[in-house]
C-alpha positions as CSV (number, residue, x, y, z in Angstrom):
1,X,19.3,-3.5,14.0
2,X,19.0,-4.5,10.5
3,X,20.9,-3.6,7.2
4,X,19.8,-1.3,4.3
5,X,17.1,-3.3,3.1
6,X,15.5,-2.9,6.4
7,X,15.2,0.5,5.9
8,X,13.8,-0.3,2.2
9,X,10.9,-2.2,4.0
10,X,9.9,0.9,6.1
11,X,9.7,3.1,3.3
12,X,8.0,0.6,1.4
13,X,5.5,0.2,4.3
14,X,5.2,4.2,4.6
15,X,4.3,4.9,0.9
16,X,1.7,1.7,1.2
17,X,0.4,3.5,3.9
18,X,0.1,6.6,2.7
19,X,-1.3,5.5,-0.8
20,X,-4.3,3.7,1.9
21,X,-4.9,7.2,3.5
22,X,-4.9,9.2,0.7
23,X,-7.6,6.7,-0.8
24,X,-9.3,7.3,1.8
25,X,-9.6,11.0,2.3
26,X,-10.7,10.8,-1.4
27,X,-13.2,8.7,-0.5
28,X,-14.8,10.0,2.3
29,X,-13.9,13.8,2.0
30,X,-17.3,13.4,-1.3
31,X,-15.1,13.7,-4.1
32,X,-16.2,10.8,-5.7
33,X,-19.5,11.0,-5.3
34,X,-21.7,9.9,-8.5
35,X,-18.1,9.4,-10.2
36,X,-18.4,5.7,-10.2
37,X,-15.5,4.8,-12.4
38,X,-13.2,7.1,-9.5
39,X,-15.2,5.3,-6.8
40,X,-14.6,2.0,-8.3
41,X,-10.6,3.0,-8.9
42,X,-10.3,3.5,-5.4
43,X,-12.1,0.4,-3.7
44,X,-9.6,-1.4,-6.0
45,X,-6.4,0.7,-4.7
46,X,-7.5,0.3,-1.2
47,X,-8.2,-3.5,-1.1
48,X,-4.9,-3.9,-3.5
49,X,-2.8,-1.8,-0.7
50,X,-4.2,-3.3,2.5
51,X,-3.4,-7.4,0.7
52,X,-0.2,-6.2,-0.3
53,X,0.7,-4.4,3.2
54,X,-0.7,-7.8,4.4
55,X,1.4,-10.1,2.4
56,X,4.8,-8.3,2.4
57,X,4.5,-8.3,6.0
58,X,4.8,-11.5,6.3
59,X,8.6,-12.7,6.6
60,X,9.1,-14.7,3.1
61,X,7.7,-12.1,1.2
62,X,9.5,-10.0,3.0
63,X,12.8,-12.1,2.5
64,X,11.8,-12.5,-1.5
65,X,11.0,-8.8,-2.1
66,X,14.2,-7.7,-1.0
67,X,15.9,-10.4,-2.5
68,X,14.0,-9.0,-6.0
69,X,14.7,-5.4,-5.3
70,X,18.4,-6.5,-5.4
């Protein structure tokens, strides 16, 4: 039963989320295929996503991104 900013964190964690599927279905679904520069863009956005899902989840970062967001 937190305040505002815990609902901040769940969105946050939601569009993370979503950003990590969507990369990929782009992925796998062929679309890249022989468009390295695409392919390379999302291995970057997909390891990116999954370290930042990892590190915000952690309570200080938590704690400091709301603190920034304020």
């Amino acid at each position: 039963m937190g305040g505002p900013g815990d609902d901040r964190g769940v969105q946050r964690f939601r569009l993370a989320l979503l950003s990590f599927f969507v990369s990929l279905i782009v992925f796998f679904s062929g679309y890249a295929k022989g468009r390295r520069r695409l392919t390379v863009a999302l291995i970057a956005s997909t390891v990116t996503t999954v370290l930042l899902l990892v590190v915000s989840l952690t309570p200080p970062m938590m704690s400091l991104s709301g603190w920034l967001l304020d």
